[in-house]
BALOBA-1460 file (C-alpha; in Angstrom, 3 decimals):
// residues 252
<rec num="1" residu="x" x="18.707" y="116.460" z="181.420"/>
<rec num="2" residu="x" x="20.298" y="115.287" z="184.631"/>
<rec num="3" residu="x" x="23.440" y="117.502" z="185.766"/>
<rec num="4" residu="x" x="23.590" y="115.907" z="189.270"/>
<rec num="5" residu="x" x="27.211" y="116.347" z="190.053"/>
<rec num="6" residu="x" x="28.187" y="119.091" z="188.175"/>
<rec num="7" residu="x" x="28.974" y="122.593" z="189.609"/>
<rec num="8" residu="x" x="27.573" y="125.331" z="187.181"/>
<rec num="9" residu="x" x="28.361" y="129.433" z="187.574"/>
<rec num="10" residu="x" x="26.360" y="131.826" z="186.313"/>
<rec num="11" residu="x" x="26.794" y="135.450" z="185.706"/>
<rec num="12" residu="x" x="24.385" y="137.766" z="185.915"/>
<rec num="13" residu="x" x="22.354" y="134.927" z="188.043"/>
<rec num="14" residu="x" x="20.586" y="137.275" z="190.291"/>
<rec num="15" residu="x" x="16.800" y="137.936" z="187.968"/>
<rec num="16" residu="x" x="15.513" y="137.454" z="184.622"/>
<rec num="17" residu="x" x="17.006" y="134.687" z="182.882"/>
<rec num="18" residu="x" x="19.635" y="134.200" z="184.909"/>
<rec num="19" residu="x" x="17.659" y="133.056" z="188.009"/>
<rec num="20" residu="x" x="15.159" y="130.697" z="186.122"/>
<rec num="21" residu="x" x="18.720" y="129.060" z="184.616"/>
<rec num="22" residu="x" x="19.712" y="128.661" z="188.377"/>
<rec num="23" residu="x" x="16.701" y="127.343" z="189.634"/>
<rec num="24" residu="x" x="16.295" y="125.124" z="186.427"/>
<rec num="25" residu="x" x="19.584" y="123.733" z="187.043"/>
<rec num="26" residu="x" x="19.324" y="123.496" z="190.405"/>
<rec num="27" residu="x" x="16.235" y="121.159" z="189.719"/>
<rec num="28" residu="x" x="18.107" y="119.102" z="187.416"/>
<rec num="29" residu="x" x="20.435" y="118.570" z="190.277"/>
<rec num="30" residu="x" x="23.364" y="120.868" z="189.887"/>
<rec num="31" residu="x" x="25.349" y="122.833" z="192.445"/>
<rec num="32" residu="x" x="25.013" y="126.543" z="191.285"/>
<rec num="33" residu="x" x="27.183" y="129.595" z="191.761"/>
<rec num="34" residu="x" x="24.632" y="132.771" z="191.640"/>
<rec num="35" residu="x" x="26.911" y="135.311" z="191.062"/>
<rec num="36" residu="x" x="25.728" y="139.160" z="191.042"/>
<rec num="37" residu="x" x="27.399" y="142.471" z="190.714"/>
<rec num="38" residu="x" x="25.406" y="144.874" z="193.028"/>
<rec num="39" residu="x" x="22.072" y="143.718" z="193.874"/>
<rec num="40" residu="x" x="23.124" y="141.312" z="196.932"/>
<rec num="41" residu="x" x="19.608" y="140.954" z="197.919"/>
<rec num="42" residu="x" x="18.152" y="139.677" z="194.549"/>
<rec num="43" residu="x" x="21.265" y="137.264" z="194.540"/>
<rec num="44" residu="x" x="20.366" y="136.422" z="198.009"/>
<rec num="45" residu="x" x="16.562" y="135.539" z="196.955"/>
<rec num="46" residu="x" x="17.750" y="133.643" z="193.907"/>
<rec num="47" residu="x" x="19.617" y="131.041" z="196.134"/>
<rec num="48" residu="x" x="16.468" y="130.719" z="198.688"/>
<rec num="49" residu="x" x="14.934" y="129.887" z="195.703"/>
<rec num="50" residu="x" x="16.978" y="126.775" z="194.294"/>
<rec num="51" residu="x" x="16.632" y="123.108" z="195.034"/>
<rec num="52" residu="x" x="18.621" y="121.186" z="196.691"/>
<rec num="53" residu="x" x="21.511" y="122.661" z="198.928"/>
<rec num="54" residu="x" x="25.466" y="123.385" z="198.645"/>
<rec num="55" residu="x" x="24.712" y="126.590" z="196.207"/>
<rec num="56" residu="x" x="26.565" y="129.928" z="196.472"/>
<rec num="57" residu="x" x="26.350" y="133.796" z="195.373"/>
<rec num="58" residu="x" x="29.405" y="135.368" z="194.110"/>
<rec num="59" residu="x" x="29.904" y="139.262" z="193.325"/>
<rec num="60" residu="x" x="32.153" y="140.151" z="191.092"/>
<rec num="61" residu="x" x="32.098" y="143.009" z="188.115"/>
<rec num="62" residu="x" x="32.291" y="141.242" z="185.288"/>
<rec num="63" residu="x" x="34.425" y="144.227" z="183.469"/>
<rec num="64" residu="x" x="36.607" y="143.949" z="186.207"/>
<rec num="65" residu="x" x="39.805" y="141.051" z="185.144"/>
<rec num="66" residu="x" x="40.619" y="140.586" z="188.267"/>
<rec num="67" residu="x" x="37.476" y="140.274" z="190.015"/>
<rec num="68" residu="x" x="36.348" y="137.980" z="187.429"/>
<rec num="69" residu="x" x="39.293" y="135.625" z="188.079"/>
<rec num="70" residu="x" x="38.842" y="135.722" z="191.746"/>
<rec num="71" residu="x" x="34.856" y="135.034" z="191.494"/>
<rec num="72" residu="x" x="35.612" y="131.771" z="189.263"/>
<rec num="73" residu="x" x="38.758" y="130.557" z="191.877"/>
<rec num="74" residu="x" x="36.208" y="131.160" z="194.416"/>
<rec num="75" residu="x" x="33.956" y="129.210" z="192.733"/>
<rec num="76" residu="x" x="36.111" y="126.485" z="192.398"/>
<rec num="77" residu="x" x="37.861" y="126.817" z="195.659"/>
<rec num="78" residu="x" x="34.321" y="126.104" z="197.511"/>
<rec num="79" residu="x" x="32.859" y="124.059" z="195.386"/>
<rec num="80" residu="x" x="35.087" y="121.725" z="193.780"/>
<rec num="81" residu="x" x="35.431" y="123.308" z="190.298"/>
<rec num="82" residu="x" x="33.752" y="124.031" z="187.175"/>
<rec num="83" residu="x" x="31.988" y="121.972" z="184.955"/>
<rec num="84" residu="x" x="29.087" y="124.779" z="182.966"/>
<rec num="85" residu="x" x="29.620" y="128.815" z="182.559"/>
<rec num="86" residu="x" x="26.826" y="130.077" z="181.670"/>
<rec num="87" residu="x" x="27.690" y="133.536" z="180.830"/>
<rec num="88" residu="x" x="24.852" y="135.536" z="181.090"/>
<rec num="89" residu="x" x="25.415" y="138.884" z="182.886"/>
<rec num="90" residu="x" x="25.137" y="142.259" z="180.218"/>
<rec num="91" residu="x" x="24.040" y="145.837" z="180.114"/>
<rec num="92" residu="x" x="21.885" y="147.567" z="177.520"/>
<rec num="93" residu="x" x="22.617" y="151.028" z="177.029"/>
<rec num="94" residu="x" x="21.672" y="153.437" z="174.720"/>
<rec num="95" residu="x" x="23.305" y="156.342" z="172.729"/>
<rec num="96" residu="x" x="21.668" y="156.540" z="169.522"/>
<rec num="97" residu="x" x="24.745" y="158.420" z="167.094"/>
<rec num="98" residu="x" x="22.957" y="161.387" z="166.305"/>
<rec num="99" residu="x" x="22.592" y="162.200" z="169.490"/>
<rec num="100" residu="x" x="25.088" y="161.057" z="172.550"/>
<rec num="101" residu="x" x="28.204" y="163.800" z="172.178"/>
<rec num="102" residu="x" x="31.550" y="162.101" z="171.383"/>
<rec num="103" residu="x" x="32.716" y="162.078" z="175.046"/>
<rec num="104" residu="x" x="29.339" y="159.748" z="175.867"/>
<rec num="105" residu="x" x="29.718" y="157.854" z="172.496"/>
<rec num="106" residu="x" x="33.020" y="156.615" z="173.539"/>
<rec num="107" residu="x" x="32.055" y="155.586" z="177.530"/>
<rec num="108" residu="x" x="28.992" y="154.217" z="176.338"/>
<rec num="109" residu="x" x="30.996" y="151.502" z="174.042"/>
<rec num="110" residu="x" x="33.946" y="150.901" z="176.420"/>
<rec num="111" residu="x" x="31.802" y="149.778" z="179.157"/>
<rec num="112" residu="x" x="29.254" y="148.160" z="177.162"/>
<rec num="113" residu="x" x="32.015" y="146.328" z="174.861"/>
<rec num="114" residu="x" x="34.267" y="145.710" z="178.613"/>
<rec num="115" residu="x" x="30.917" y="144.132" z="180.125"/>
<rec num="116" residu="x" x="29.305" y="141.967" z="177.691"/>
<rec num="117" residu="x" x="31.921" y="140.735" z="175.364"/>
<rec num="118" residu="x" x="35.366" y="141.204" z="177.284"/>
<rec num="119" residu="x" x="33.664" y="140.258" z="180.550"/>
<rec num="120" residu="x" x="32.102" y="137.099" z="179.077"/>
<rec num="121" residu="x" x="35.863" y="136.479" z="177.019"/>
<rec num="122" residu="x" x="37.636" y="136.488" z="180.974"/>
<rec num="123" residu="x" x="34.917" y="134.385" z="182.219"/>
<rec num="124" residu="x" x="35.591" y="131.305" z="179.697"/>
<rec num="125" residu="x" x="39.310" y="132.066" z="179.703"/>
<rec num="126" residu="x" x="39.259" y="131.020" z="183.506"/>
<rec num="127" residu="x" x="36.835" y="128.493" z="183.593"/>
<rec num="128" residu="x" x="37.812" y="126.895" z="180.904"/>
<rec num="129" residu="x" x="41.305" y="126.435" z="182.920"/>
<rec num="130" residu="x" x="39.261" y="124.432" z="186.163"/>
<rec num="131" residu="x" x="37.248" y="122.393" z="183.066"/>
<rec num="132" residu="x" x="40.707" y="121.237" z="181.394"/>
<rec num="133" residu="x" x="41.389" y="119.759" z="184.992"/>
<rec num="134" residu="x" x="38.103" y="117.777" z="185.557"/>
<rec num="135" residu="x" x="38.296" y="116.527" z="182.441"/>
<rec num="136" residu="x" x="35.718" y="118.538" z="180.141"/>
<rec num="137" residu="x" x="33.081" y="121.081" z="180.553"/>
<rec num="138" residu="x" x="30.595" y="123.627" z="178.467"/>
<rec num="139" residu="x" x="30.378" y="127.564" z="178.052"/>
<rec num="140" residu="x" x="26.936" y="128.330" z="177.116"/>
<rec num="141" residu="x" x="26.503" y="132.110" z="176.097"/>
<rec num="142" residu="x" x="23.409" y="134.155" z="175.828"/>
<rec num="143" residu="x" x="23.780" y="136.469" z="173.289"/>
<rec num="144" residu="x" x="21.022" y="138.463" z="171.382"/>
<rec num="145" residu="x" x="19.122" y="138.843" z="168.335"/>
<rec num="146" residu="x" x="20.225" y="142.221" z="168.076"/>
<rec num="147" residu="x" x="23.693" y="140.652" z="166.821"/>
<rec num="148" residu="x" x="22.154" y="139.749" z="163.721"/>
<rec num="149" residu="x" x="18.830" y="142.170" z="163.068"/>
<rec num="150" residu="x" x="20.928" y="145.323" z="164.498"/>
<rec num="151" residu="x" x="20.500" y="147.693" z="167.573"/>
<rec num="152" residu="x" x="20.087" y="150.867" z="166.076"/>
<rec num="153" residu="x" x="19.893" y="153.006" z="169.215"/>
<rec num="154" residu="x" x="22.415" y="150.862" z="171.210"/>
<rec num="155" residu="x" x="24.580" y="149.730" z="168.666"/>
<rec num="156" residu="x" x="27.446" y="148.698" z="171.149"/>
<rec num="157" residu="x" x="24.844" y="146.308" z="172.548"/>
<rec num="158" residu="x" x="24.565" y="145.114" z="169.155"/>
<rec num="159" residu="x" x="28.101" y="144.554" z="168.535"/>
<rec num="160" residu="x" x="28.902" y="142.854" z="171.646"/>
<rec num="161" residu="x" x="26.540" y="140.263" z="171.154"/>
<rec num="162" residu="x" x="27.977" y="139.885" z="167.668"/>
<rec num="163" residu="x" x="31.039" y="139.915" z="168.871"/>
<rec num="164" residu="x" x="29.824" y="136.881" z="171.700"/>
<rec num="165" residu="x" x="28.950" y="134.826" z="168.275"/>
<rec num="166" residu="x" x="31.706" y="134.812" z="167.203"/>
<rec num="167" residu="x" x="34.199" y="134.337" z="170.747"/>
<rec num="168" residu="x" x="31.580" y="131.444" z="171.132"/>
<rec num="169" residu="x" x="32.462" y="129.864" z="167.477"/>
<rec num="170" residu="x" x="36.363" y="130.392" z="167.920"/>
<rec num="171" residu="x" x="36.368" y="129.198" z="171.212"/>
<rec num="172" residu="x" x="34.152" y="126.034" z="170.079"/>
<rec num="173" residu="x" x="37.034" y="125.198" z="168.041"/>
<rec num="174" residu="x" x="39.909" y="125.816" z="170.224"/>
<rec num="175" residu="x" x="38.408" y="123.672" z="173.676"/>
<rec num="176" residu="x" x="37.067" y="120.910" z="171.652"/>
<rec num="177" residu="x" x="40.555" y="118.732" z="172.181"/>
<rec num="178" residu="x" x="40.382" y="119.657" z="175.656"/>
<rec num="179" residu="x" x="36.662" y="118.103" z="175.630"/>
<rec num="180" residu="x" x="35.050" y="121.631" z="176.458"/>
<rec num="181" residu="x" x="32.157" y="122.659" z="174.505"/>
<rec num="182" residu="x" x="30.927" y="126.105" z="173.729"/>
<rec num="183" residu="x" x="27.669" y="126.860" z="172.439"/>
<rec num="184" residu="x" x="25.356" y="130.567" z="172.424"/>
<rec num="185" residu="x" x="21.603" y="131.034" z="172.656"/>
<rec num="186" residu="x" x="20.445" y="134.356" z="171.073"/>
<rec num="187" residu="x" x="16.834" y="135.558" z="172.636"/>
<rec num="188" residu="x" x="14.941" y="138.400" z="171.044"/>
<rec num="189" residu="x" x="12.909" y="140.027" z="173.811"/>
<rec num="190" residu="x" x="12.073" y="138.279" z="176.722"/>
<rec num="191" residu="x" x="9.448" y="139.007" z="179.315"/>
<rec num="192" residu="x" x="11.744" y="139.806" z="182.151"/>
<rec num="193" residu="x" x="12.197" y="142.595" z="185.049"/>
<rec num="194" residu="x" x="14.596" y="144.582" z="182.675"/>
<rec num="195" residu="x" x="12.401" y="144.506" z="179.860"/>
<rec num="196" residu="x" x="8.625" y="144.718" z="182.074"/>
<rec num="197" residu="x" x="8.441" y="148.647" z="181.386"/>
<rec num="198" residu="x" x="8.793" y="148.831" z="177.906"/>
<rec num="199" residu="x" x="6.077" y="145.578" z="177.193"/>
<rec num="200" residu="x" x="3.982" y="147.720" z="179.593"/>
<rec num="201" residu="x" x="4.579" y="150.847" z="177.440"/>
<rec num="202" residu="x" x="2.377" y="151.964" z="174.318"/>
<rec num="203" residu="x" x="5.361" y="150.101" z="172.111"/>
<rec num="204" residu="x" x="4.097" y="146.527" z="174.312"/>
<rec num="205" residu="x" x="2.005" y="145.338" z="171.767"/>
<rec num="206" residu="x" x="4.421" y="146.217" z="168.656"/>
<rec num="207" residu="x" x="7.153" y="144.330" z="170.470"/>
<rec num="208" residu="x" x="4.860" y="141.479" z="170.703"/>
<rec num="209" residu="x" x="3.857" y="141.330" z="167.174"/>
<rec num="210" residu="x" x="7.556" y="141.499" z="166.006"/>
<rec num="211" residu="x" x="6.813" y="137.495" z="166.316"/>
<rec num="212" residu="x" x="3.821" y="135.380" z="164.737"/>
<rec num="213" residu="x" x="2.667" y="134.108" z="167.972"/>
<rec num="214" residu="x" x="2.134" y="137.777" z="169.255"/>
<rec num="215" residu="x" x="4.274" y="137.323" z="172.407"/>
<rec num="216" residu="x" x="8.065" y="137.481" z="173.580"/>
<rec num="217" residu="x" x="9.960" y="134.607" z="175.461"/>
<rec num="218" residu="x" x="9.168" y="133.421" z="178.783"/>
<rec num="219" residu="x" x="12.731" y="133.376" z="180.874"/>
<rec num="220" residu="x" x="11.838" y="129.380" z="181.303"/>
<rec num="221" residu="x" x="11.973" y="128.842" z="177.080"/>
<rec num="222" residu="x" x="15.404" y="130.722" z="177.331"/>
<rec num="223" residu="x" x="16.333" y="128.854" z="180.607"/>
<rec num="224" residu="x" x="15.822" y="125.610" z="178.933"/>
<rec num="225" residu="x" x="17.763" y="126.080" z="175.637"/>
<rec num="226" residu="x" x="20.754" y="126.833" z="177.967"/>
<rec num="227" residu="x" x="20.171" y="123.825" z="179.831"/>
<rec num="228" residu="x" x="19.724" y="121.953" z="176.424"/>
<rec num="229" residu="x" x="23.155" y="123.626" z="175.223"/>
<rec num="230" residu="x" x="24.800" y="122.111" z="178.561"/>
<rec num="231" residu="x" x="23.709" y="119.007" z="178.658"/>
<rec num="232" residu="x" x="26.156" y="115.896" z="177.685"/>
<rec num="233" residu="x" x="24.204" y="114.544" z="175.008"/>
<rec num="234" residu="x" x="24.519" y="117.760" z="172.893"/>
<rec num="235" residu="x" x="28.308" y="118.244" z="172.694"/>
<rec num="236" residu="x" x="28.178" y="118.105" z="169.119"/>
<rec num="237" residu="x" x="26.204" y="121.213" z="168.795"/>
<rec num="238" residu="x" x="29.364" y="123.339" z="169.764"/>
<rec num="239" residu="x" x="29.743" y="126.481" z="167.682"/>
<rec num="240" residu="x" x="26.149" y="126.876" z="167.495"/>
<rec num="241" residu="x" x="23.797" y="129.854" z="167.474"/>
<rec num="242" residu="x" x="20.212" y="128.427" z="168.580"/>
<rec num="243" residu="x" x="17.512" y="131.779" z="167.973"/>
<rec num="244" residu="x" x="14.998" y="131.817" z="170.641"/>
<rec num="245" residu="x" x="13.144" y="134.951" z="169.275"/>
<rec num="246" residu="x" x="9.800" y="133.289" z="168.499"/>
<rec num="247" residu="x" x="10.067" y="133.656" z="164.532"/>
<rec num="248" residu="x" x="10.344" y="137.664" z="165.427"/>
<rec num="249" residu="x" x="13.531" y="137.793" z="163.163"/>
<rec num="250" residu="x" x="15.011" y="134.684" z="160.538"/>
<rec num="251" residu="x" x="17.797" y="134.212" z="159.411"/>
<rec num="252" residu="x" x="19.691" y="131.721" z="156.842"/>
């Protein structure tokens, strides 16, 4: 997969899957936008990491439409444009119904919803724009097996990443005259900073059994189905949903 030449932003680029997408990218010979929303430093340590030079960090809030639209102009302002969103960057929250009160029920799905699905919606919306004018480009969202096997104590989570599905297989079919190709990789769990205390919990073990192989994802195996999903030779993929969950959950 060679993506020398191409300029790729990534939210939520700062740890866990994010990063390893940046640094495999970077490898492959993009120019990468590591963009963050508070944690400057880990941002900062992400883009010491990469190969090659010419790479940026961007901050932005993702829930924020205006900040989003700035952080991809910026993008494309200093580095020529964009060819590859990957859009990454989500909360997990939860607020099991039973027993959040109605006042935390409703902020808990406005900012997860506003974060993980609206966020990621703004994202393509104005990359896609910068892709129509170099000719072509790819949206690669990560979305989760929770959209299909159910979040029962974060069910906003849940619905936002079924929600992702299915922005990712409308949008496949509106930006393929426009050469722009949109394709989503759903993890299960994945052994990352975020998820580190629970695997290290008494549930560690019954996480890892949820799949045949008695393990969860390494960020690389979800790093490189994103990179598989952007690379030129798999534009006729778009509108696919590519499980990376280990045979923890199936689905027809």
């Amino acid at each position: 997969m060679n993506f020398t030449n191409k300029i790729v932003f990534i939210t939520g680029g700062s740890r866990g899957i994010g990063r390893t997408c940046a640094q495999l990218f970077a490898e492959h010979g993009a120019t990468v936008a590591v963009h963050y929303n508070n944690n400057q430093a880990a941002a900062q340590d992400t883009l010491d990491s990469l190969s090659g030079s010419g790479h940026m960090t961007v901050q932005a809030d993702v829930s924020d439409p205006v900040a989003v639209e700035k952080a991809i102009n910026l993008c494309a302002e200093t580095l020529g444009g964009v060819d590859i969103l990957v859009n990454n960057a989500g909360i997990y929250e939860e607020h099991p119904i039973m027993d959040v009160d109605y006042a935390t029920w409703q902020e808990k799905w406005t900012r997860i919803l506003n974060t993980n699905l609206v966020g990621a919606a703004n994202m393509a919306f104005c990359a896609a724009q910068h892709m129509k004018k170099r000719g072509g480009g790819r949206i690669v969202n990560v979305s989760s097996r929770g959209a299909f096997r159910g979040e029962p104590t974060a069910p906003a989570y849940g619905a936002s990443k079924a929600g992702m599905n299915a922005m990712g297989q409308s949008l496949a079919l509106a930006l393929a005259p426009h050469n722009i190709f949109v394709g989503t990789v759903a993890p299960g769990w994945v052994e990352t900073e975020m998820a580190s205390e629970e695997l290290k919990s008494p549930r560690g073990d019954a996480i890892k059994n949820q799949s045949p192989m008695g393990r969860v994802a390494k960020p690389e195996e979800v790093a490189y189905t994103v990179l598989f999903m952007a690379a030129e030779q798999t534009a006729f993929l778009t509108g696919a949903i590519i499980d990376v969950n280990g045979a923890s959950y199936l689905r027809t």
